[in-house]
N, C-alpha and C positions, 0 to 999 in steps of 0.2 A: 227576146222579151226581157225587160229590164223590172227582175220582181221586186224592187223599190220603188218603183214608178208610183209617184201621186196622185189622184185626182186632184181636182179643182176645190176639195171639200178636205185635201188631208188623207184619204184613205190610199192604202196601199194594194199592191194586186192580193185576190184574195188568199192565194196561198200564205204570204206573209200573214195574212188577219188572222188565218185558222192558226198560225205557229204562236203569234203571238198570245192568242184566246187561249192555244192548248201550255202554253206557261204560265199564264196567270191560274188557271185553274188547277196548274198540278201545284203550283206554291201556296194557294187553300188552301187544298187539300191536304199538302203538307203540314201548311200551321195551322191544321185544325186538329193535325190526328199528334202535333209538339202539346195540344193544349189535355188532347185526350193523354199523353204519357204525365202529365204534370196530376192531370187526377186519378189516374192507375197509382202513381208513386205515394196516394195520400193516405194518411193515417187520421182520422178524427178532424179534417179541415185543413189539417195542417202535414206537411210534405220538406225533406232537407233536399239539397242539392245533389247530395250524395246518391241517393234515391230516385230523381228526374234523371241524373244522369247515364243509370243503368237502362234506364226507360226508353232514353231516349237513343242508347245504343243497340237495343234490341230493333227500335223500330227502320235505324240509317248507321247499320254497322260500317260502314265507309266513314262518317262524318269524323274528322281530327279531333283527337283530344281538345287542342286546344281552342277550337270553333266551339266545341262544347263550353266550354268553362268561361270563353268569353262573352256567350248568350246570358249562361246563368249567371253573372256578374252584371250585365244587365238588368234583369228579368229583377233578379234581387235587389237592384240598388246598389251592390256593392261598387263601389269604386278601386281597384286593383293596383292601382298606383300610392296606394295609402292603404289596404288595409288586406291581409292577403283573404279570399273568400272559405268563409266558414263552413264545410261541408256538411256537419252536422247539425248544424241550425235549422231551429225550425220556422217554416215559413206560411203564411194564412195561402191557401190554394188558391183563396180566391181572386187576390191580389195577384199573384206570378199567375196567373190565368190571362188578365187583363193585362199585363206587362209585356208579355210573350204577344200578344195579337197585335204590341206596336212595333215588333222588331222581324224586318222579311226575312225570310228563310227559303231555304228551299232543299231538296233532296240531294244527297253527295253522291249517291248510288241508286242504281235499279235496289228496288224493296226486296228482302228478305223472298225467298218460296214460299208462296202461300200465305205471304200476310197482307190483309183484306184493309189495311191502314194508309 
């Protein structure tokens, strides 16, 4: 059995569909619960780098420092090659909210015991 194999229509045999379906939805789920640590880290609307990052190592203690640091240089606009990123700056939530759901992500590691994210 050739589990590549196409139909006529593009579709794959079903096991690939269900691997594939079960990736899309664990990377949601993922940058649903990067969007949940960006509003756990927030203080009055507003939230630093400094503070998603902690958030965001509690939720994918595997993820590299510097995968971390290249999101949030994203996420914030900062540009890294000109300006080095400001950890303690403050940032509107609601903005790095919406920044973060244009950049894919996904899980480095099986999640934490017990964390329901």
């Amino acid at each position: 059995i050739d589990l590549f194999q196409q139909d006529s229509e593009g579709n794959q045999m079903s096991f690939v569909e269900a691997l594939r379906d079960q990736h899309l939805e664990e990377a949601a789920i993922f940058m649903s619960s990067l969007s949940d640590c960006i509003d756990s880290a927030q203080k009055d609307g507003h939230c630093t780098p400094s503070n998603i990052r902690k958030e965001v190592l509690l939720l994918d203690p595997h993820r590299p420092e510097e995968d971390i640091e290249e999101w949030l240089n994203i996420i914030t606009g900062n540009d890294p090659s000109s300006t080095k990123l400001k950890w303690e700056k403050q940032f509107p939530v609601d903005d790095l909210i919406a920044a973060s759901k244009l950049v894919f992500q996904r899980r480095y590691g099986q999640p934490p015991v017990g964390d329901k994210r």
